[in-house]
N, C-alpha and C positions, 0 to 999 in steps of 0.2 A: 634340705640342708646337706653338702655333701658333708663327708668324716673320713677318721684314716679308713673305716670301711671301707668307703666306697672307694677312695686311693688304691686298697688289697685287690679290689675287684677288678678294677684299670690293669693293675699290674700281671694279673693272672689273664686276665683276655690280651696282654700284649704278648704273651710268656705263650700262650695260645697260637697268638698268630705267629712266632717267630717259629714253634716246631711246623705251623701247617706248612710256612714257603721252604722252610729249611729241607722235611720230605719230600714236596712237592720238586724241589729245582736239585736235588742229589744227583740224579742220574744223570743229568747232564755235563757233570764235575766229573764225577765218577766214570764217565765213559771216555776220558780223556786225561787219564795219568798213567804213568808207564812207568816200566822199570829205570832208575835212573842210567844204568848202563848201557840202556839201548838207546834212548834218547839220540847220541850222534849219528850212531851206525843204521840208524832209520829214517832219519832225517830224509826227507824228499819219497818217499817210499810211499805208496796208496796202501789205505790201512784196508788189513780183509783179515778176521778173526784166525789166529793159527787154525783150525776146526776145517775152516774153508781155505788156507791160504794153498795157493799151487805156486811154485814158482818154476823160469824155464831154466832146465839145466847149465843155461850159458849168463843166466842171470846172479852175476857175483853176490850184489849189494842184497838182492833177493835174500838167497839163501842166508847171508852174513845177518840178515834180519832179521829172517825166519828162527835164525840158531839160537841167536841172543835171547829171545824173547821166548825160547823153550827154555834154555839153561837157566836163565835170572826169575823162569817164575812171573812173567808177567800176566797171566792169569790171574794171581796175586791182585796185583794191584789193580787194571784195568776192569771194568764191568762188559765193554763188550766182547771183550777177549774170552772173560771166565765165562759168560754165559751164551757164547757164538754168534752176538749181533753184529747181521752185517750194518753199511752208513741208512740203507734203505727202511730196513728195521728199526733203524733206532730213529730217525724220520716220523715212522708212524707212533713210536713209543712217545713221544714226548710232542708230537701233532695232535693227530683226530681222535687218538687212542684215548686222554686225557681231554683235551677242549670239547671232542660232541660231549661224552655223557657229563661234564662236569655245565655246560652250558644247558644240556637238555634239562637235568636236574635241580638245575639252579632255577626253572618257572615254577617249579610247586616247592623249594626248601622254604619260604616265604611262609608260605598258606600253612606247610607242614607240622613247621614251627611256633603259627600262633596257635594251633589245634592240639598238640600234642605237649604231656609233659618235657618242657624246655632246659630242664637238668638233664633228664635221664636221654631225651635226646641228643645235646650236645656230649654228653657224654661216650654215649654209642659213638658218636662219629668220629671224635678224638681216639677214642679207643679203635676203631676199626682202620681208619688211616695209617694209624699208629704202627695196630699188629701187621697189616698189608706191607707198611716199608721192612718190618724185618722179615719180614718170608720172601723180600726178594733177596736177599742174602741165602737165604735157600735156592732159588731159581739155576738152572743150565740151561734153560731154552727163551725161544722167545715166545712160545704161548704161554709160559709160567711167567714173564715180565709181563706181559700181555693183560691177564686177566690180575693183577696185583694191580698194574696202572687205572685199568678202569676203577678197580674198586676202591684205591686211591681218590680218585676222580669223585667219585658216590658221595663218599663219606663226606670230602672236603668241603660240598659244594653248602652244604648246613653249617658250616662253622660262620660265615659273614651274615647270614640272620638271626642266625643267636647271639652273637658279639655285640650287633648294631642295635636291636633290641635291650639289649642290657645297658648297654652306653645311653640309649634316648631315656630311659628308664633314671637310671642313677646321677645322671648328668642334663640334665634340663637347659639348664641355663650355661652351660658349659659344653654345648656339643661336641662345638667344631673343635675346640680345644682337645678335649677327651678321643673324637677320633683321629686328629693328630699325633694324640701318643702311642694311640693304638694300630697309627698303619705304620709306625716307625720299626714294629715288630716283620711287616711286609719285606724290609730291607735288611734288618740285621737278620732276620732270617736267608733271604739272600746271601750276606757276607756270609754266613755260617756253611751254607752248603757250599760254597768254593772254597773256605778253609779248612772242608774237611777233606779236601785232596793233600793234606798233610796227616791229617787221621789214617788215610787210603795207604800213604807212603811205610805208616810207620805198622797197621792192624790189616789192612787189607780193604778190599771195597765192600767185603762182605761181611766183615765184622765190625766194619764203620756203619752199614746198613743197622746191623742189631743194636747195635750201639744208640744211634738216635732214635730207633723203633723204641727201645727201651728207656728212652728220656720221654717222650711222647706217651705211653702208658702210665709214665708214672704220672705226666701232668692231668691226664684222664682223672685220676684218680682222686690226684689234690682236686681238681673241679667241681667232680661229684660230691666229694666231702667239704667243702668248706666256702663257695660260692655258692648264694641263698639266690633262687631266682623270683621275679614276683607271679605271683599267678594271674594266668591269661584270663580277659575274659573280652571273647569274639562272637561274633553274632554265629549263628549254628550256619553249615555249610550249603544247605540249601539257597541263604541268603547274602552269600558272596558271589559276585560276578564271575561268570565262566570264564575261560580262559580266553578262548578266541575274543569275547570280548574285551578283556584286558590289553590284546594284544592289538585288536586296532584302534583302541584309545592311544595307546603308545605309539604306531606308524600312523594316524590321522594328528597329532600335536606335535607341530614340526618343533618348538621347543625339547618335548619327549626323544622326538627322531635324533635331532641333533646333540644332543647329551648321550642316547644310546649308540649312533655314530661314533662323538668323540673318542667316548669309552671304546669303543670295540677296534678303533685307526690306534690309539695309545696302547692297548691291551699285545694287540699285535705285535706290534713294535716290542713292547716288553718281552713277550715271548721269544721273538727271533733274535735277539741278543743275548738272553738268558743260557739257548737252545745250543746257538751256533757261535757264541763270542769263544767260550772254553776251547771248545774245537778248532778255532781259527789260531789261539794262542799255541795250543799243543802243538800245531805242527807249522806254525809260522817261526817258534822260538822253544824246540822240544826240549834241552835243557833246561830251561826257567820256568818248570811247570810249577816248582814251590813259591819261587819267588814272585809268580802271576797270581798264587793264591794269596798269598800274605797283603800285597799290596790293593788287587781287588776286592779282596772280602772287608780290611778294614778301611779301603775309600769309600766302598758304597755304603757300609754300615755308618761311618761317621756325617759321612754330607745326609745321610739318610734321615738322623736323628736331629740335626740343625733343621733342616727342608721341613720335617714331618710337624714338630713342636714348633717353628715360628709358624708356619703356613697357618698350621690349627688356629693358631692364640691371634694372628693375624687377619683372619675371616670371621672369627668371633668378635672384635673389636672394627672390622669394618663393616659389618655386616646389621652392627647396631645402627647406625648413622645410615649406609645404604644395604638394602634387603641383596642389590646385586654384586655387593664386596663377596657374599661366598660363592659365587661363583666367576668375578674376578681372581682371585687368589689361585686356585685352580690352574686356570687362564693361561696367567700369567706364568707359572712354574711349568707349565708343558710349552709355553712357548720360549722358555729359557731352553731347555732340554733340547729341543730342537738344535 
């Protein structure tokens, strides 16, 4: 029988997911806000961190660019500026540097999860995410971005098997519903990291980093103390299938294949929008970097929260009637997106 319990418990694994995408997608905000002053006078100009910038002595607009962005402090506000990433670096920062070890890690957080205390586990990982986003507010280089990303990556990739565990657990009868309100934190997390290039505007990029570093710790903490998990109980590990086996169960069940396809053509997509939309705004319309945050962080948060809680409550009530409505629902919402 659910209760406000188990409502607390929803609420804190949504609160959950919104700090993990909101660390997760910062740096991609953050490497794309600037001094407002400089905005015009760079306009059209190829970004190359002051640290690395040359410009040729016959080059006006160069130099006029170079000036501004000494004088106004944009260091300040920019991430690749303050910590000298060139576009190629920040490329790998938010590519392979983050997707390998968060994907490699994600075939055992599963198994890791049912074997291991599931408190003190999700715990660590909120907590180690957490402190990694604020030490990159410490960072000037790119192998101190570098290894903060990966361990970003590590930590994250245990948060959707302890969440989805706990959701089957407390929510029986209520899945899809329940992780409808739970992936709603996927997007308002989103909006959050592109409204925090108003955070950037007004504290800096580095002390909007501690900033959410330190919102994220404290939710570790509420976690640990006040979400009751239930105790596992799994067959001992000798008796669970190896992996290679698991894994051509998955590419021998064209069902499997084709659900692990969709996911990974949508994932994609998500990513390269997330990555390179900010980017294209910055320097398509470099004035309107506030006003691209304001508007995108609360469009996507808003259609986020409508999508996320009908979709849920939608596949739960189609789903009685036919078993293939939860995966219609789905379906149908990425091929609206399209």
């Amino acid at each position: 029988k659910e209760t406000i319990n188990h409502s607390y418990i929803l609420f804190i694994l949504t609160a959950i997911n919104v700090i993990n995408l909101w660390h997760r997608n910062l740096i991609y905000n953050l490497s794309n806000v600037s001094a407002q002053e400089c905005s015009e006078i760079c306009q059209g100009i190829s970004f190359a961190p002051i640290c690395t910038l040359v410009c040729d002595e016959f080059d006006s607009e160069c130099m006029s660019c170079y000036e501004c962005r000494v004088v106004h402090n944009n260091a300040f506000y920019n991430l690749k500026e303050g910590a000298c990433i060139s576009d190629a670096q920040y490329g790998v920062l938010v590519g392979v540097a983050f997707t390998f070890m968060f994907a490699v890690i994600s075939l055992f957080a599963g198994r890791i999860c049912d074997l291991s205390d599931r408190r003190v586990l999700h715990t660590v990982a909120v907590f180690t995410w957490s402190l990694s986003t604020s030490f990159v507010g410490l960072c000037s280089s790119f192998g101190c971005l570098l290894v903060m990303r990966i361990v970003l990556a590590f930590s994250e990739a245990f948060n959707a098997p302890a969440c989805y565990s706990l959701i089957a657990f407390y929510f029986p009868s209520r899945r899809s519903t329940a992780n409808g309100i739970y992936s709603t934190g996927t997007y308002i997390g989103s909006g959050l990291s592109t409204l925090s290039v108003l955070l950037a505007k007004i504290f800096g990029w580095r002390n909007t980093m501690n900033i959410s570093g330190s919102l994220g710790i404290f939710m570790a903490v509420l976690l640990y103390r006040t979400i009751e998990y239930p105790k596992t109980n799994v067959a001992p590990v000798r008796c669970s299938p190896p992996l290679r086996r698991a894994i051509l169960t998955i590419l021998t069940s064209s069902k499997l294949f084709l659900l692990l396809f969709a996911s990974s053509v949508r994932g994609i997509s998500t990513l390269v929008v997330a990555s390179y939309f900010p980017l294209y705004f910055n320097r398509a319309f470099p004035s309107n970097d506030g006003m691209y945050s304001i508007f995108n962080g609360f469009g996507v948060t808003f259609a986020a929260i409508i999508s996320s809680s009908i979709g849920g409550t939608l596949a739960d009530r189609w789903g009685k009637s036919n078993p293939g409505g939860l995966a219609y629902v789905p379906a149908i919402g990425i091929g609206l997106g399209l």
